[in-house]
N, C-alpha and C positions, 0 to 999 in steps of 0.2 A: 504219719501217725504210728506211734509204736502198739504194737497189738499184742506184747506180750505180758503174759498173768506173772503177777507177782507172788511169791511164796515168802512170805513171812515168819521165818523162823526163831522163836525167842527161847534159851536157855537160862532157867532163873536158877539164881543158887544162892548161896553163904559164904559158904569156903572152898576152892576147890583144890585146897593144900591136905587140910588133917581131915576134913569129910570124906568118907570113902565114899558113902555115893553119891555125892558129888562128882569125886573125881572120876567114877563108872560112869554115871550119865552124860558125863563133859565129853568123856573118851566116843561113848555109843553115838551122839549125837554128833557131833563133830566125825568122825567115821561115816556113817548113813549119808549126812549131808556130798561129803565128798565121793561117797561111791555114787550116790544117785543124781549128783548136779549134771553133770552133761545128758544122761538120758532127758531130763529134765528141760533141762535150754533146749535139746533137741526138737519137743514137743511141744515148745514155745514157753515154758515158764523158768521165768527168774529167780533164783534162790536170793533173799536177805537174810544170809542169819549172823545172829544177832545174843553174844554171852550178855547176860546183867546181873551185877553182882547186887545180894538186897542187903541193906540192915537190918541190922538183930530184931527191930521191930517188926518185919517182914519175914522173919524167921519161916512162919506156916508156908509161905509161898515157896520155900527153897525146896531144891533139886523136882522142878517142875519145867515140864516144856509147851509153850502156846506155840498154835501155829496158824499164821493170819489174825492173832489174840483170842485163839478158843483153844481152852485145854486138851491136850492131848486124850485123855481120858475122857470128852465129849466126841470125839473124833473117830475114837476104835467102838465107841457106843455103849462101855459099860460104865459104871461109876464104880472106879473098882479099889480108888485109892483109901488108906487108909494111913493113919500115924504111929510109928512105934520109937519107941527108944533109941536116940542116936548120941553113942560116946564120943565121936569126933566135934560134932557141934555143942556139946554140952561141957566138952573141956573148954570151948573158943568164948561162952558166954560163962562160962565158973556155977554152973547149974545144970539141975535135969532138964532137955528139951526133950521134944519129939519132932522128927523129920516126916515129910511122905513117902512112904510105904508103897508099892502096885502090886496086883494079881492080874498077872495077865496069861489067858488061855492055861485059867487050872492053876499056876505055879505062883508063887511069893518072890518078891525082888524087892531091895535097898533102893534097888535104879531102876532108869528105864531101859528097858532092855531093846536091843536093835530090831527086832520082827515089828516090837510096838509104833516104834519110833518110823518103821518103814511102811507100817499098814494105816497110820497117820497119815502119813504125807501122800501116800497112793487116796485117799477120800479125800483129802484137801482138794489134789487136784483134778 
């Protein structure tokens, strides 16, 4: 019987060509995962992670990371995110969007930044 936990990591986005944070949160979270996998397997859990690119309809969701399918931002325990004006997704749909925004510990970020992304997955598991 395999006795180990699975860590289910999911990175949603748009684009992660002309969206810059997109392509910061792809970098941070893709980085985190690979620094933290073996501590991880060590300790018995399994990393799945897991990019998913969304359509324009699913826009709201992008550059967002679930982990075991709860928002990262239920996870570190504040609700912190917010929407602001994003030029890279708003050239890809030929309109104004808004992307998601974070404040974490105090500061403002396009992305998710790797402390987040690492204090996540430490309450995960």
């Amino acid at each position: 019987m395999d006795m180990t936990k699975k860590l289910h990591i999911e990175f949603r986005y748009f684009d992660r060509k002309t969206c810059s944070r997109c392509k910061a949160t792809d970098k941070n979270v893709e980085k985190t995962v690979q620094e933290l996998r073996k501590a991880l397997q060590e300790s018995g859990v399994s990393v799945i992670f897991k990019a998913t690119k969304l359509p324009a309809k699913k826009l709201a969701q992008s550059n967002s990371i679930l982990i075991n399918g709860e928002d990262i931002e239920n996870l570190v325990g504040k609700k912190s995110m917010r929407s602001t004006a994003c030029f890279g997704c708003s050239k890809l749909v030929r309109g104004s969007c808004v992307c998601r925004a974070y404040t974490y510990r105090g500061k403002r970020y396009r992305y998710v930044p790797k402390a987040m992304i690492r204090e996540a997955i430490r309450r995960a598991t």
